[in-house]
C-alpha positions in Angstrom: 0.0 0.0 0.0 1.4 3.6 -0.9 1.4 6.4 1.1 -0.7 9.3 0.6 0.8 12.1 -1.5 1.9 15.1 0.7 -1.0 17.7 1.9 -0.4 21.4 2.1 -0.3 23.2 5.2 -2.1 26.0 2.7 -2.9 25.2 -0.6 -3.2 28.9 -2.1 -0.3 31.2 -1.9 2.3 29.0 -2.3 5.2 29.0 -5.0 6.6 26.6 -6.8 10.2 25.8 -6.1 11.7 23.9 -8.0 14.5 23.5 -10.8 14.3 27.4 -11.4 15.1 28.4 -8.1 18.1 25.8 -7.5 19.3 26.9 -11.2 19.5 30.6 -9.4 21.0 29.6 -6.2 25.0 29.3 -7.1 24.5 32.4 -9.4 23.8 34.7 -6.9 25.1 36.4 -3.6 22.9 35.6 -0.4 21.4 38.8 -0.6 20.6 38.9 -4.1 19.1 35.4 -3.7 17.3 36.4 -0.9 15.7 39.3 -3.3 15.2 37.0 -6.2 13.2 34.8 -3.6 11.3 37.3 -2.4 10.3 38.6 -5.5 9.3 34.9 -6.6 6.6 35.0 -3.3 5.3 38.1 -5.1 4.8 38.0 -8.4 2.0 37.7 -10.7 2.0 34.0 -11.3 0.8 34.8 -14.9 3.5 37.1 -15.6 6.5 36.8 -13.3 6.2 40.5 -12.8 5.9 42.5 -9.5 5.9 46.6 -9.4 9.1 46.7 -6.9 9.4 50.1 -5.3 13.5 50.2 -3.9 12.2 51.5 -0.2 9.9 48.4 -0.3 11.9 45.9 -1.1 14.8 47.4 1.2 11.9 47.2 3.8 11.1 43.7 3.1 14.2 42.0 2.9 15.3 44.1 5.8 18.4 45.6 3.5 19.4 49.4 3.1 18.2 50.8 -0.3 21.2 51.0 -1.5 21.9 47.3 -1.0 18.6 46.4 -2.9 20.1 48.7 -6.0 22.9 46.5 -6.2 21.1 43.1 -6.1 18.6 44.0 -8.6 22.0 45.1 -10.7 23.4 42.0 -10.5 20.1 39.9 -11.2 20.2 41.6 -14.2 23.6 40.7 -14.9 23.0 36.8 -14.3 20.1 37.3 -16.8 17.5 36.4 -13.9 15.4 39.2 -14.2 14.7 42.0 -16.5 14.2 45.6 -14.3 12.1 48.1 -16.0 12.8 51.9 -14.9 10.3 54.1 -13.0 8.8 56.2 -15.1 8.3 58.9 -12.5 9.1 59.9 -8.9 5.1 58.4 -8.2 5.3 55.6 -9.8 7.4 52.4 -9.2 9.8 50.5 -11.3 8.7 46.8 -12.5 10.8 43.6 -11.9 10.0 40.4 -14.6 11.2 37.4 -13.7 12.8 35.7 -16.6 11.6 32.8 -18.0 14.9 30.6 -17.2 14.2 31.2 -13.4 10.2 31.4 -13.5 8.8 28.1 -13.2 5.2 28.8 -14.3 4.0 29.1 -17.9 3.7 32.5 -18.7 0.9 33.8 -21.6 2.2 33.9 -25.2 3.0 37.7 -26.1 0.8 39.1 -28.4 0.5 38.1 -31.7 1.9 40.0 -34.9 -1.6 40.8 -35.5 -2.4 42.2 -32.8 -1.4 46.3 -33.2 -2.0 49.0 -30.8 -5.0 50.0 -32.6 -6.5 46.4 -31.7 -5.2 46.8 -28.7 -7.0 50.5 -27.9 -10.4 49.5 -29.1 -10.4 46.5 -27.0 -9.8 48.9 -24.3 -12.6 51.4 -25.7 -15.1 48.0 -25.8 -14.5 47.3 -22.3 -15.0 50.8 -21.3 -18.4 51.4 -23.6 -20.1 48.2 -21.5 -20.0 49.3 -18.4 -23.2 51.8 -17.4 -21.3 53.8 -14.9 -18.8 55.3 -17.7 -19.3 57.9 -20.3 -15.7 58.8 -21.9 -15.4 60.3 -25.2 -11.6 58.8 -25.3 -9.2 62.0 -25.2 -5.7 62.0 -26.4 -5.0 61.7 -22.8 -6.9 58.3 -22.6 -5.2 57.3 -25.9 -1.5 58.2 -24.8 -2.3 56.0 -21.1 -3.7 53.0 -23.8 -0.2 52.9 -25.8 1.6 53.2 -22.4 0.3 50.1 -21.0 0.4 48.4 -24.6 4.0 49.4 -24.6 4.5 48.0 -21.0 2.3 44.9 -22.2 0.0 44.9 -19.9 -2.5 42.1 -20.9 -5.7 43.8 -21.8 -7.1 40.7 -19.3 -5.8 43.0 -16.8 -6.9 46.4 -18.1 -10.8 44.7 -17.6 -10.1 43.6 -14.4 -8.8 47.0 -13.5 -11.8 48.6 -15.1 -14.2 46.4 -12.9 -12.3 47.1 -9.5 -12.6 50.9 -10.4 -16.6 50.9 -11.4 -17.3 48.5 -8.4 -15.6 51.4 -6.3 -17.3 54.2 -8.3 -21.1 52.6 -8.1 -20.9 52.2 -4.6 -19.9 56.1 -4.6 -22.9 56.6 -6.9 -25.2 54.5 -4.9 -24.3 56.6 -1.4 -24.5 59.4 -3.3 -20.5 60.7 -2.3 -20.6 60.9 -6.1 -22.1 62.5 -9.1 -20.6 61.8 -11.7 -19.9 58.9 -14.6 -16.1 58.4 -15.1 -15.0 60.6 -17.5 -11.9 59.8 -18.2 -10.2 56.5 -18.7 -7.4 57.8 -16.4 -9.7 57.4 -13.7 -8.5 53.3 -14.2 -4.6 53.9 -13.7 -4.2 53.2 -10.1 -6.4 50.8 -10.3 -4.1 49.2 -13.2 -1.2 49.3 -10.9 -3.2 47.6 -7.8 -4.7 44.9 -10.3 -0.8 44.2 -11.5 0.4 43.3 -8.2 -2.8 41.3 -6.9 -2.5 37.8 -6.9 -6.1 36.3 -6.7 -8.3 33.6 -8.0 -9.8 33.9 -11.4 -13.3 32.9 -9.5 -12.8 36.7 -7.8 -12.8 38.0 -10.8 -15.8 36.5 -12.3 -17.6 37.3 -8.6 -16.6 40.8 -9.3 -18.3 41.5 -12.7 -21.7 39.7 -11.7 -21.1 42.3 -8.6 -20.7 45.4 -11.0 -23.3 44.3 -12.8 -25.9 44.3 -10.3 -24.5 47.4 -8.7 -25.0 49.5 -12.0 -28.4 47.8 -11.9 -28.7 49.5 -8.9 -27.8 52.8 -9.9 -29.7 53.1 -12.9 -33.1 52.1 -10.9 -32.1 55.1 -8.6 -31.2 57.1 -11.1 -35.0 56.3 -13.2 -36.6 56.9 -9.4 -34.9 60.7 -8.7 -36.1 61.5 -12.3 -39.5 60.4 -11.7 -39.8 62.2 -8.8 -41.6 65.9 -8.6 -38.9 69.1 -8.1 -39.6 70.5 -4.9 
C-alpha cells in the first residue's frame, strides 16, 4: 500500500520551487538570492512581474536601499530578471522574472496581428459596457492606452482594473458621495497598478463583474426613481 501524496499546510499562496530556483542559487550572492526569492513569493503567477518600489523591497528583505540597488544590478547581470525603470518619482519601477528562473507558464506575447489599434479599441469595448462610464476617449486616454500596450499589460488585466474601479465608483454613486460617470479613462490607472500586483483567483474575478453588474443595476433604478420624482 502507498502512502498518501503530501498535503499542504495552505494550498493557495504558495510558490513553486523547484528547478528554477536551484538553477539561481549558485549564481547569486545571499542577498541577491534572498531578493530574487522574495520577488518569486510576489509576483504575478501569470507574468513573473511585481511593481518593486526600492524602499519596499529594502523594507522587506530588511536591506538598506542601497543594498537592494545593487542586487537587482546583478540579477540583471546573471540574466534572472529584466528591471524596467520608474517612469516617474510616483510611480514604481517593474521587476519580470525571466523565464529561465520562473517556473510557471507565462501567456504567449501578443500576436503579430495584434497592433495598438487592436489593442485601444479593446480597451474602448470594455469601457463602452459598463453603465457607470461615459468617456469620449481624449488623447489623454489614448496616450495612457499605448503606455500600457508598450509595458504589455495584458488587456485581461486592463478589464479587471476597469471592474475594481466601477465596483468602487457605483458604490460612490449608490451613497451618493458621487455624481458623476467616469469621464476619463485615467480614472482606471491606479487601479491598473493595484490589479498588476494582486494575486487572486480567477473565481474573484468573475464574482466581481456579476457584482458590477448588479451594482449599475442599482444605480440606474435610482437614477430612473430621482427623475420620476416631482422638483420641490
Amino acid at each position: 500500500m502507498t502512502d498518501p501524496p503530501p498535503k499542504l499546510k495552505h494550498p493557495s499562496g504558495w510558490f513553486a520551487a523547484g528547478r528554477e530556483v536551484s538553477r539561481a542559487l549558485p549564481l547569486l550572492s545571499d542577498g541577491a538570492f534572498k531578493l530574487y526569492v522574495y520577488l518569486c513569493l510576489n509576483a504575478d503567477r501569470r507574468t513573473g512581474r511585481l511593481s518593486a518600489e526600492q524602499s519596499r523591497l529594502a523594507q522587506a528583505s530588511g536591506k538598506s536601499r542601497r543594498s537592494v540597488v545593487t542586487y537587482l544590478d546583478e540579477l540583471k547581470r546573471q540574466g534572472v530578471c529584466r528591471i524596467q525603470p520608474a517612469v516617474n518619482q510616483h510611480q514604481g519601477g517593474q521587476v519580470e522574472i525571466c523565464d529561465a528562473f520562473w517556473p510557471y507558464e507565462k501567456p504567449k506575447p501578443p500576436s503579430k496581428s495584434e497592433t495598438l489599434n487592436d489593442y485601444v479599441e479593446q480597451i474602448r469595448r470594455l469601457l463602452k459596457v459598463r453603465g457607470c462610464v461615459k468617456i469620449a476617449f481624449s488623447p489623454a486616454d489614448e496616450r495612457l492606452a499605448v503606455s500600457l500596450f508598450e509595458r504589455k499589460v495584458p488587456i485581461e488585466r486592463v478589464g479587471h482594473a476597469v471592474l475594481l474601479g466601477c465596483a468602487r465608483k457605483c458604490v460612490a454613486l449608490i451613497n451618493h458621495e458621487s455624481g458623476d460617470s467616469i469621464a476619463s479613462f485615467s480614472y482606471f490607472q491606479n487601479a491598473i497598478e493595484e490589479v498588476l500586483k494582486l494575486n487572486v483567483s480567477p473565481e474573484y474575478w468573475r464574482h466581481l463583474q456579476m457584482r458590477v453588474g448588479r451594482l449599475e443595476q442599482q444605480w440606474a433604478l435610482m437614477k430612473a426613481g430621482e427623475a420620476k420624482s416631482p422638483t420641490s
